[in-house]
C-alpha positions as CSV (number, residue, x, y, z in Angstrom):
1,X,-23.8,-23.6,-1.3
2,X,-23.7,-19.8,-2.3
3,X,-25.0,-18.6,1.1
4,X,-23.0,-20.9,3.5
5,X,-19.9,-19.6,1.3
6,X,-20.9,-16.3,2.0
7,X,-21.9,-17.0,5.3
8,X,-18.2,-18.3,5.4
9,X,-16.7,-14.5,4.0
10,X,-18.4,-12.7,6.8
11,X,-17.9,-15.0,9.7
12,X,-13.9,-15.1,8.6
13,X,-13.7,-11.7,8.0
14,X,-12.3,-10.7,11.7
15,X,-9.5,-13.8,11.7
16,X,-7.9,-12.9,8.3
17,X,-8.0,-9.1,8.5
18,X,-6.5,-8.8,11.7
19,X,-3.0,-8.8,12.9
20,X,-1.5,-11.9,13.1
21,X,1.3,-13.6,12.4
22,X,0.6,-13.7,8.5
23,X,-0.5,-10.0,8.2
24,X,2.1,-9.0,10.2
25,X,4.9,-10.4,8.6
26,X,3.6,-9.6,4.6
27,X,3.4,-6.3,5.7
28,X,7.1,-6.1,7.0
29,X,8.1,-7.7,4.1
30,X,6.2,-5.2,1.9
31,X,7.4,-2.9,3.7
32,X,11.4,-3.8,2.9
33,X,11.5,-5.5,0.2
34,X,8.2,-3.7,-1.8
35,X,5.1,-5.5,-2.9
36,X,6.1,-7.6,-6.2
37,X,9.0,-9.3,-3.9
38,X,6.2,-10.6,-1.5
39,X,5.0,-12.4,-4.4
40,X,6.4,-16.0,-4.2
41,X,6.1,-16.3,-0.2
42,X,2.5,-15.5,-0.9
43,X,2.3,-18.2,-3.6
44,X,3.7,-20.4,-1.0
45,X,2.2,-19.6,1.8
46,X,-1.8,-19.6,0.3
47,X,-1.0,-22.9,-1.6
48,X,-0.1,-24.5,1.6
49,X,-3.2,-22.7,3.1
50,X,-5.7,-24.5,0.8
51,X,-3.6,-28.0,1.1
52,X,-3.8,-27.8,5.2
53,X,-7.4,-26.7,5.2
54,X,-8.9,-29.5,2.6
55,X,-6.6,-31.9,4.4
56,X,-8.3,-30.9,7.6
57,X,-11.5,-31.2,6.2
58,X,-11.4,-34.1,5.1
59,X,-10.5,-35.8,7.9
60,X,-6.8,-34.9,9.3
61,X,-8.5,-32.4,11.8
62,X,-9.5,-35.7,14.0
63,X,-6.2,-37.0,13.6
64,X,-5.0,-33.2,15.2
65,X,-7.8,-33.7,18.0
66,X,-6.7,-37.5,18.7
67,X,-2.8,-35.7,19.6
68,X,-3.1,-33.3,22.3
69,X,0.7,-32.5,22.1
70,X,0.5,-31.3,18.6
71,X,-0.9,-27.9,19.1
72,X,1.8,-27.1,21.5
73,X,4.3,-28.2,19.4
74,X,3.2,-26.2,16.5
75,X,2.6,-23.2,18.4
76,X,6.0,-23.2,20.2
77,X,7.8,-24.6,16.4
78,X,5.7,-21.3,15.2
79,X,6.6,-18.9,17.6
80,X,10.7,-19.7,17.1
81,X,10.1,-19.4,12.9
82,X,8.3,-16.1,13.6
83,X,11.5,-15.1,16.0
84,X,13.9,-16.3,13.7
85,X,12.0,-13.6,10.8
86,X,11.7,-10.9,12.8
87,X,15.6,-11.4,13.8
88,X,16.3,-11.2,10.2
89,X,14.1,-8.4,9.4
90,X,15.9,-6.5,12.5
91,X,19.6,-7.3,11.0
92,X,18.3,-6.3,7.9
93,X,17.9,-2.9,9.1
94,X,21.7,-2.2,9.9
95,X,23.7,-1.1,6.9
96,X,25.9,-4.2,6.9
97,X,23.4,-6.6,6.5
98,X,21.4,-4.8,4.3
99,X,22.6,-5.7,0.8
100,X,22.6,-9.1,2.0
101,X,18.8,-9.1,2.9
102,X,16.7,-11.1,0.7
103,X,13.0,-11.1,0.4
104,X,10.9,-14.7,1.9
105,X,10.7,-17.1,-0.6
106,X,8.2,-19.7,-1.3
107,X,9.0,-22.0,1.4
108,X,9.2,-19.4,3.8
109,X,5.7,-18.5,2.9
110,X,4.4,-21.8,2.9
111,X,6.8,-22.6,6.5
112,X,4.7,-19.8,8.1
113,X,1.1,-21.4,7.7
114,X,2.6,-24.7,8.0
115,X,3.9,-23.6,11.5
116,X,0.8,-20.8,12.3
117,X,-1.3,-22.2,15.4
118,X,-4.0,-19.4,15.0
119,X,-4.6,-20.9,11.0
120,X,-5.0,-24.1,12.6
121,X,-7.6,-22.9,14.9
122,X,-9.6,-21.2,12.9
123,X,-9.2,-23.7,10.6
124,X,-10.9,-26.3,13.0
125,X,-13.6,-23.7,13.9
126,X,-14.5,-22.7,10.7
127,X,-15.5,-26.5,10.1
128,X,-17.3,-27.1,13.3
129,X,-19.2,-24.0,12.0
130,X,-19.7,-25.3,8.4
131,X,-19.6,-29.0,8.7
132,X,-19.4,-31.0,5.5
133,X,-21.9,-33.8,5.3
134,X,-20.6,-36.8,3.8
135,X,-20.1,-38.6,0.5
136,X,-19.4,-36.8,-2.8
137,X,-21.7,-33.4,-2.1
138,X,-19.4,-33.1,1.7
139,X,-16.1,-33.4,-0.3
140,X,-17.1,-30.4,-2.9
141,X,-18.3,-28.0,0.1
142,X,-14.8,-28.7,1.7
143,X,-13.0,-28.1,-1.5
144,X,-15.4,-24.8,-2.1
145,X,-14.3,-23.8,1.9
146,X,-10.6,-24.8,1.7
147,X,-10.9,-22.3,-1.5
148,X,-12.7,-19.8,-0.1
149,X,-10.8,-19.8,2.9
150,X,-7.8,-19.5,1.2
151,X,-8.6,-16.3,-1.5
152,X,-10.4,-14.9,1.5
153,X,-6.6,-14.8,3.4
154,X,-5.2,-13.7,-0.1
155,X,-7.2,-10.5,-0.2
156,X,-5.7,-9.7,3.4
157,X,-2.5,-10.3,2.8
158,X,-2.1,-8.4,-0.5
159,X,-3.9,-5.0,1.6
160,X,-1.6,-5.7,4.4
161,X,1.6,-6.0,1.7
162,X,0.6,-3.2,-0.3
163,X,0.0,-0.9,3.3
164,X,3.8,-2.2,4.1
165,X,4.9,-0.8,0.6
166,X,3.0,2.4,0.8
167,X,3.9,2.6,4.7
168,X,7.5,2.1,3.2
169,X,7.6,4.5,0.4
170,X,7.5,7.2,3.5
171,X,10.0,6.0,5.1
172,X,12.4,6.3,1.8
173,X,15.7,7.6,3.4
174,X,18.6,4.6,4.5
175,X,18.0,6.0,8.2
176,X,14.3,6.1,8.5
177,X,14.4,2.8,6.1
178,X,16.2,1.3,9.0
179,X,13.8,2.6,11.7
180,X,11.3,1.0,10.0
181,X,12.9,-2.3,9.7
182,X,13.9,-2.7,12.9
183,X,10.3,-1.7,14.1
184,X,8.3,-4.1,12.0
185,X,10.9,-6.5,13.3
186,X,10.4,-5.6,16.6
187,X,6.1,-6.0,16.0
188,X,6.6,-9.4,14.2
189,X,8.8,-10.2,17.6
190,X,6.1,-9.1,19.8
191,X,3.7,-11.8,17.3
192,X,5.9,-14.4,17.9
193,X,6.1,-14.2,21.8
194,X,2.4,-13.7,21.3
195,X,2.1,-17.0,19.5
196,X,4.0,-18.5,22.7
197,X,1.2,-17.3,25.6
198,X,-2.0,-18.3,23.7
């Protein structure tokens, strides 16, 4: 089990440490609200990460296959949440909103993967990559995946989160701290309509 696991890290390493909509939006919210805040959205979001992908191994991921219009739902449900964050992120940067703007909380976190068609996909290709077998041995190598799957996307996040507070710690003065609001906003936008046309 030790080599397909690490067979797993390197085959996932491109899909978590990329940009997407995860990476994207810890790092905006490290970048405004600073590293510790990220905390509970992370909690959320890498609990519902290991929920989703044991669920899917062990046997939802046919269920997904047998209803062609769920994909399109989630990506389209995902794409709007995504909007809806970056439009909050944006306000945020204005001096009105600001000392109302309040870091993602847990369900926001675990909204995002719940709503994230590219952690479905990979999701679904990782285990057409690393099939379980069946019977008791088959559930412990999903369980071992769904696990390493879901530190694997931890150790992204928190680099992306801390790069958001370091990038934000330059960016230290109400003006430029608006700039860069409003610019991560503008990225996590561009995710979002991403997210729509794939």
């Amino acid at each position: 089990m030790a080599e397909t696991l690490l067979a797993l890290i390197v085959f996932l390493f491109p899909f978590a440490y990329s940009p997407g909509p995860g990476n994207i939006f810890f790092a905006a919210n490290g970048a405004r609200f600073g590293f510790r805040a990220t905390v509970p959205a992370s909690a959320g979001y890498h609990l519902a990460t290991w929920v989703v992908t044991a669920g899917l191994g062990l046997g939802l991921l046919t269920a997904l296959h047998n209803a062609p219009g769920a994909f399109a739902a989630l990506r389209i449900g995902g794409a709007l949440y995504v909007l809806w964050l970056a439009g909050k992120l944006i306000r945020a940067g204005t001096t009105e909103t600001a000392m109302d703007a309040k870091p993602a909380s847990f369900l926001d976190g675990a909204a995002l993967l719940l709503l994230n068609p590219k952690a479905y996909v990979i999701i679904a290709l990782m285990f057409t990559q690393f099939p379980p077998e069946g019977g008791g041995d088959g559930l412990a190598l999903v369980l071992a995946i769904s696990t390493a799957f879901t530190l694997n996307n931890l150790a992204a996040f928190t680099l992306w989160t801390a790069a958001g507070d370091r990038l934000a710690a330059c960016f230290a003065r109400e003006s430029s701290a608006r700039a860069l609001n409003t610019g991560m906003g503008i990225v996590l936008a561009a995710v979002a309509v991403w997210m729509l046309l794939t």
